[in-house]
N, C-alpha and C positions, 0 to 999 in steps of 0.2 A: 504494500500500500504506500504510494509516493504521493506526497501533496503539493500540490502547484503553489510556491510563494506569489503573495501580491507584488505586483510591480512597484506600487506604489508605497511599499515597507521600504525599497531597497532603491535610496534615489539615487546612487552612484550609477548602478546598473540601467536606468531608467532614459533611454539619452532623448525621450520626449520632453523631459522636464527639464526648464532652464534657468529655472528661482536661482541658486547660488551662484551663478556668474552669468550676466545678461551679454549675448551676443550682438555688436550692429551688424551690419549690412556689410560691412568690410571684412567683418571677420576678429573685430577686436575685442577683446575683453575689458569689461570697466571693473574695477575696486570694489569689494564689498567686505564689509568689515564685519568681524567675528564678532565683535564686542560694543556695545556705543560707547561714547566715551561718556564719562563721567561729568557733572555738570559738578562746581562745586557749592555745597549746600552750604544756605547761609544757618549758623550757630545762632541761638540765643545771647552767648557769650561774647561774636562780634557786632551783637546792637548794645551793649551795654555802654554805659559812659565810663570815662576812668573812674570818676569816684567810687561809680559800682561796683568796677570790679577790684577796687583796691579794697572794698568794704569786705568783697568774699575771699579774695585772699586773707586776708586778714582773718577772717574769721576761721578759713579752716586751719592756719596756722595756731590759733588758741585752740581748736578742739584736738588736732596733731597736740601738741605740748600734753593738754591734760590726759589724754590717750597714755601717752608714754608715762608722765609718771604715775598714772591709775597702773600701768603694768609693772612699774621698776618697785611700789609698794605692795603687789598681789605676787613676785616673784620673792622680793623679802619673806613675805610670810611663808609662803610654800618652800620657801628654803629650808626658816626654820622648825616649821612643822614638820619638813622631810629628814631634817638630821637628830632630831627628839630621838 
């Protein structure tokens, strides 16, 4: 029992079809691109004013800081709880 594959499964094979590279009249081929290119998206971050964003720097630099010493006092303890 052999099954007929669809032509149109196997567009390599298929030389009716001329979607991936348009042929003119001459016989030339045009450019078609694999990928689109990328637009670049605008951030919430480049509408902000300096001050804004001097305001979130800043802020996660104080939550950074207390971060670190909430853990330089949780690894204190668990130290000496671990060498008890």
């Amino acid at each position: 029992m052999t099954t007929k594959l669809d032509p149109r499964l196997i567009p390599a094979q298929n030389l009716t079809d001329s979607s991936p590279t348009t042929g003119t009249d001459r016989g030339e081929v045009k450019d078609v691109a694999i990928f689109e290119s990328r637009r670049p998206r605008k951030r919430a971050w480049d509408e902000l004013s300096e001050i804004d964003r001097a305001v979130i720097l800043e802020s996660v630099r104080q939550r950074r800081k207390l971060r670190a010493h909430q853990d330089r006092i949780h690894n204190e303890l668990f130290g000496l709880r671990a060498n008890r």
